[in-house]
Each structure stands twice: as C-alpha cells, then as structure tokens.
VOLUMMI-172379 format. One record per residue (C-alpha): residue number from 1; chain; x, z, y. Coordinates in steps of 0.25 Angstrom, whole numbers. Layout:
<nr=NUM&kette=A&px=X&pz=Z&py=Y>
...
This chain:
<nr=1&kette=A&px=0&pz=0&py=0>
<nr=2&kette=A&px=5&pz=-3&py=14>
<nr=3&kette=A&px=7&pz=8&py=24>
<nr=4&kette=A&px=-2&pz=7&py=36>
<nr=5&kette=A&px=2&pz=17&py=50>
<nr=6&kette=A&px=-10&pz=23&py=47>
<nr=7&kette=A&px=-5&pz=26&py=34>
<nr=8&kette=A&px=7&pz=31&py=38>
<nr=9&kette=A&px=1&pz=40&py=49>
<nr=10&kette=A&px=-10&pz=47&py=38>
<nr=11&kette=A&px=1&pz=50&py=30>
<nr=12&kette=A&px=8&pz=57&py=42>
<nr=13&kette=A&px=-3&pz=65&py=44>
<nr=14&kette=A&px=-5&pz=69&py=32>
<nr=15&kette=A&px=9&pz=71&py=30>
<nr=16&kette=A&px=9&pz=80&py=44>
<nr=17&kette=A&px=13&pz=93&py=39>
<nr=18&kette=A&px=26&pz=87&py=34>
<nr=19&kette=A&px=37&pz=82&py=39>
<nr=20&kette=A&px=36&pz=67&py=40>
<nr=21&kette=A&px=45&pz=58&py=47>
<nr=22&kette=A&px=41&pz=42&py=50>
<nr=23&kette=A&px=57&pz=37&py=49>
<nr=24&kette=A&px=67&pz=44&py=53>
<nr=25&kette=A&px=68&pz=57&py=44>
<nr=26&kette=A&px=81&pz=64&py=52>
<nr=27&kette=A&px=90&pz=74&py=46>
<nr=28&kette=A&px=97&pz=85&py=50>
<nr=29&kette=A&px=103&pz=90&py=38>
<nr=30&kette=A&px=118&pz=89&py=46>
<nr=31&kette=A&px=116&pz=92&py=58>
<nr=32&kette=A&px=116&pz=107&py=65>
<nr=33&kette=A&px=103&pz=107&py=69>
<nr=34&kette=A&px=89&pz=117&py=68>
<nr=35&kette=A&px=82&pz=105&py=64>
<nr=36&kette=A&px=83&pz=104&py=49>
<nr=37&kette=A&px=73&pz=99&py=36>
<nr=38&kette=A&px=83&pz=101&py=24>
<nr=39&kette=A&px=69&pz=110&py=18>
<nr=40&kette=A&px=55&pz=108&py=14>
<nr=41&kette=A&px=47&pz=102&py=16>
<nr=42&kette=A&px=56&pz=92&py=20>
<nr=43&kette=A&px=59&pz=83&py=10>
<nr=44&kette=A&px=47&pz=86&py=1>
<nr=45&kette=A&px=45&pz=72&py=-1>
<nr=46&kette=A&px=60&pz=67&py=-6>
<nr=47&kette=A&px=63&pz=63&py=-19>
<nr=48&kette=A&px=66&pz=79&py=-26>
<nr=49&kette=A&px=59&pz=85&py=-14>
<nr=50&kette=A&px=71&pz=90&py=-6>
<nr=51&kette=A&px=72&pz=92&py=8>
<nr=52&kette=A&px=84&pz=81&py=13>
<nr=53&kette=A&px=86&pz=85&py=27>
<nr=54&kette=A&px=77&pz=73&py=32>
<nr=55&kette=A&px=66&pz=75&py=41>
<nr=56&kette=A&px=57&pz=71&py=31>
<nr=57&kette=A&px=50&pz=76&py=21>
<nr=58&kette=A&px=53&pz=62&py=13>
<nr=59&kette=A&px=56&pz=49&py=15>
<nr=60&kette=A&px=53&pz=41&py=27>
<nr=61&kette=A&px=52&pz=24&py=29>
<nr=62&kette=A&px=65&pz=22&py=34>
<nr=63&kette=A&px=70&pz=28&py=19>
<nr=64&kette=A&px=61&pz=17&py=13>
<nr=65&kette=A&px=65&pz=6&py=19>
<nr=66&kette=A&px=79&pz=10&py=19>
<nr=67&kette=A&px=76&pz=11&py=3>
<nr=68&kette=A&px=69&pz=0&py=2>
<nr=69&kette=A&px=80&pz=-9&py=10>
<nr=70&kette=A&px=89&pz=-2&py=0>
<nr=71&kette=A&px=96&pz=7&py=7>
<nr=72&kette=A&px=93&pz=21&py=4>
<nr=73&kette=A&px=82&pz=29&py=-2>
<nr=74&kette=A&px=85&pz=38&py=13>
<nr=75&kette=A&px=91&pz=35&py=24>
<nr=76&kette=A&px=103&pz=45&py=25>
<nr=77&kette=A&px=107&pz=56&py=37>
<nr=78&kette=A&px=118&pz=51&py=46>
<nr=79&kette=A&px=125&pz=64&py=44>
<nr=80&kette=A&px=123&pz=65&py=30>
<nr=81&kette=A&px=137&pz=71&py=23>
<nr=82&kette=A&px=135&pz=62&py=12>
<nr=83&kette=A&px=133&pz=49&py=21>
<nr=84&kette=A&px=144&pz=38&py=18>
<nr=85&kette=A&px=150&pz=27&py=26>
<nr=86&kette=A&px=140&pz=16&py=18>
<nr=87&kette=A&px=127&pz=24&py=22>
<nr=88&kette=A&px=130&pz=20&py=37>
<nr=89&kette=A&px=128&pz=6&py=33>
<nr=90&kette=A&px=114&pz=10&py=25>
<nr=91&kette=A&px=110&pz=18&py=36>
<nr=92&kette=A&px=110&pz=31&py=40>
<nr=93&kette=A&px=98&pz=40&py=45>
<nr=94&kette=A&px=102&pz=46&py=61>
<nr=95&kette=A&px=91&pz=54&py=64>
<nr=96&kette=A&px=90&pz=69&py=66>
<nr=97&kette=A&px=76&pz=77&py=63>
<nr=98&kette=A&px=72&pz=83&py=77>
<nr=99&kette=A&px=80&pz=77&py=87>
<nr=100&kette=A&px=74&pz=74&py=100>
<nr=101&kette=A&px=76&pz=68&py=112>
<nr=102&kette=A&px=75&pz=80&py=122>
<nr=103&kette=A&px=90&pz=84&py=124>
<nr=104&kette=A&px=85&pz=98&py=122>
<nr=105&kette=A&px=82&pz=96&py=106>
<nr=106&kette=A&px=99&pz=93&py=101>
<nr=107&kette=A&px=99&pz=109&py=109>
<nr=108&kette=A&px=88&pz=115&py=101>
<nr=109&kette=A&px=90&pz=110&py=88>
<nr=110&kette=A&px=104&pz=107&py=86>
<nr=111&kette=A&px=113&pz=120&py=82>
<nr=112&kette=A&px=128&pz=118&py=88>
C-alpha cells in the first residue's frame, strides 16, 4: 500500500506519546551534553529493542532509503568511535537531538 501524508500524519498522532522523528534522528551519544536518549523508551522499535543513542524510538525514512540504495541498514553518527574512513563516502548522520537556534540553548545544555 502507498503511504499518503495523511497516513503518515494518523500514525504521528497515534504515535504521540512516543518519541518520533520525520528524518533526521540526532545522536548525542559522544558529545557532553544533558540531552541524551541511550534509554527506554527510546529504541523500542529497533531490531533487539535497545535504545542506540538515536532520537528515535526506530527507524526513520532516510535509514530506508539509504537501505534500499544500498547503503546501510542506519545511517551512522559522525562522532561514532567505530566510524571508519570508507563511511564518510556512504554518508554519515551530523545532527544532534536538541539543538537550536537561539545561541542561548549550546549554554544550557552543553556540559563544559
């Protein structure tokens, strides 16, 4: 069956309660910040239920088209430890959950 917006936007709302991203999932997983979701319910979703670090609670579009173009099952974090040299070249995820564009949010939530 082909996905409609209004598809899409019932299963937001009925997925309201939990944390659900459109395309960009974030992860703070390395990075010294407040703002992290490496617990439930985050993850709940993934293969093995396990909360990766992703603003997500599973997968999001960009990890099925970057599967289905053969890429990666997910798109890996730019300060991933276990990144390598050829995963640049795949492409690599630079978003961080909860950032902002008020100056005001890097002094709340980042810890230096």
């Amino acid at each position: 069956a082909k996905a409609s917006r209004n598809t899409l936007q019932q299963k937001t709302e009925v997925d309201a309660g939990k944390p659900k991203l459109a395309v960009d999932s974030g992860n703070n997983n390395n990075l010294r910040t407040i703002l992290k979701c490496n617990f439930p319910p985050y993850g709940q979703d993934f293969q093995g239920k396990f909360a990766t670090g992703r603003f997500t609670d599973g997968r999001v579009p960009s990890d099925f088209v970057a599967e289905r173009l053969g890429i990666a099952k997910t798109i890996p974090a730019y300060l991933d430890p276990a990144l390598k040299g050829k995963d640049l070249l795949k492409g690599i995820n630079f978003a961080s959950g909860g950032s902002g564009y008020d100056p005001l949010t890097a002094k709340i939530v980042v810890l230096s």
